[in-house]
N, C-alpha and C positions, 0 to 999 in steps of 0.2 A: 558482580559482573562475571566471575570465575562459573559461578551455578547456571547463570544464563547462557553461558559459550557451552557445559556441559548440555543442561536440556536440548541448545539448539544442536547438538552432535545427535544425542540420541534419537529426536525427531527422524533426521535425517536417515539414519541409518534403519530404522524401523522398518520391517517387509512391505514396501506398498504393493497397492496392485498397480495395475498396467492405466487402468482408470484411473487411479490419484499421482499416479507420476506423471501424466500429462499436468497438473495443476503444478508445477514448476517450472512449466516451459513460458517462455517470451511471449504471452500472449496478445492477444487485440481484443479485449472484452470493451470498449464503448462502442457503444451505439454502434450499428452501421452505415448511419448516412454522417457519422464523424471520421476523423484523420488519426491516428495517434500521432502522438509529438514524443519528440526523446523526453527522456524521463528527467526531470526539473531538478538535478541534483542541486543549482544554485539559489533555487526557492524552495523546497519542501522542506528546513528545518524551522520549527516552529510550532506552536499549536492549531490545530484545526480541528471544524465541527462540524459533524455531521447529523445528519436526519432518519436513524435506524428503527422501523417500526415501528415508527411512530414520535420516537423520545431521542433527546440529543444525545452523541457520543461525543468524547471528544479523543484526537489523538493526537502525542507530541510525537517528532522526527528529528532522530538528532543523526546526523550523520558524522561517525566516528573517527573513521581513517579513510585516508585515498593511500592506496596504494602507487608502485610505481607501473603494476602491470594495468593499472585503470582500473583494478577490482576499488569500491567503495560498502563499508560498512554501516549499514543503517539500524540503528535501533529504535524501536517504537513501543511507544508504553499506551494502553488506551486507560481513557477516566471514562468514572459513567458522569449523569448530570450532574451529581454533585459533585465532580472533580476529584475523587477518589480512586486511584490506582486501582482497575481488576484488571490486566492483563497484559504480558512484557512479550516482546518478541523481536527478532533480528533478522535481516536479510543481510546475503555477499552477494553485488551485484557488478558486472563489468559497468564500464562509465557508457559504453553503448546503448546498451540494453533500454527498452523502450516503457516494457511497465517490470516493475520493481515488485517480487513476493515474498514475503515475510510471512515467518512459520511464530506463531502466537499462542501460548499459554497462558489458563486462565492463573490468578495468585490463589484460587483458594479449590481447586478442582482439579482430575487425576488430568496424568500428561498427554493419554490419547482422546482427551476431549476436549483438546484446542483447535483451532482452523488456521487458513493463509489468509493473509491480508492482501491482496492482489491492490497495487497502487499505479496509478497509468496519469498521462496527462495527453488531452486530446483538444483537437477543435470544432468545432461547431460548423456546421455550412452556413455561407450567408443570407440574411436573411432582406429584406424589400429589393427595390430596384437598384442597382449599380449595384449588387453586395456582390461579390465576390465568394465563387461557388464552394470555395476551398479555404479560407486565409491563412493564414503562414502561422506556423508555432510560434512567431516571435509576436502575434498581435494578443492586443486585448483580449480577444475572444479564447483563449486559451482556459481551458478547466481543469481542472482533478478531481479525480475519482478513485472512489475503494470498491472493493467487492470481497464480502467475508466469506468463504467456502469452510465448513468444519472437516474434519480428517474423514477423509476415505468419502467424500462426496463427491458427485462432479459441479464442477464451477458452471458449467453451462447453464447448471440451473436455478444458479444464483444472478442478479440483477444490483449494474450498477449503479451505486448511490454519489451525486457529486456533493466534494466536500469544499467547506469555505475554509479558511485562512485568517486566525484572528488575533495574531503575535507572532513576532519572528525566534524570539529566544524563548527557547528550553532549558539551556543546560542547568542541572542539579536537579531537576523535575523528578528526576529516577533516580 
């Protein structure tokens, strides 16, 4: 844990440009005919699968500490299909904050060729008649999504992927 708090300092502190330090900010990257929804700290820990290029990923979310200023600690480890650790990474997010990014190193690759995991939860507009053009973060219809940007990219021209939910417990995963 002590190595990973280290990587995630030096990340940080790294010369960005003016173009990759925007990829830290509170973005809105779903869709734009969707709504973002505050960021699901009481549902995102767990494992979840996505659909990257073709081939499944999977990520776990463990959320580590709540602070009392409302900062929360998230740590996220990705597997590839066969469930094998390549890649650890952590975000410090206020409990506000609406999409959630985490700075990500591969385990077996140099440090500046890791990416952000941009994590968001949103909702969908509704859909036949009587649907309701907006529905509420608190309904069903409610998603998540990632979008991976690699260092020194812009996110903009990355596209996001929603991910499903398919066990709520992590811990010891990592």
């Amino acid at each position: 844990m002590r190595a990973l708090l280290i990587v995630f300092a030096l990340v940080l502190s790294q010369g960005f440009s003016a173009e990759a330090i925007t990829i830290l900010k509170d973005d809105v990257f779903p869709w734009p005919w969707a709504d973002q929804c505050p960021f699901p700290w009481d549902k995102i820990e767990g494992r979840w699968r996505a659909v990257v290029t073709g081939r499944p990923v999977y990520f776990d979310f463990d959320v580590i500490n709540r602070y009392e200023t409302g900062e929360r600690f998230l740590f996220v480890s990705q597997l590839d299909r066969d469930k094998k650790l390549v890649a650890r990474g952590a975000s410090i997010a206020s409990g506000e904050q609406k999409g959630v990014v985490a700075v990500m190193t591969w385990l077996d690759g140099p440090l500046e060729e890791g990416f952000y995991l941009h994590i968001s939860a949103f909702t969908e507009p509704g859909q036949g008649e009587g649907a309701s053009a907006t529905p509420s973060c608190h309904s069903s219809r409610v998603k998540t999504a990632i979008k991976i940007t690699q260092f020194g990219r812009n996110q903009d021209l990355e596209r996001p992927v929603i991910i499903e939910k398919m066990r709520s417990e992590v811990r010891g995963s990592h």
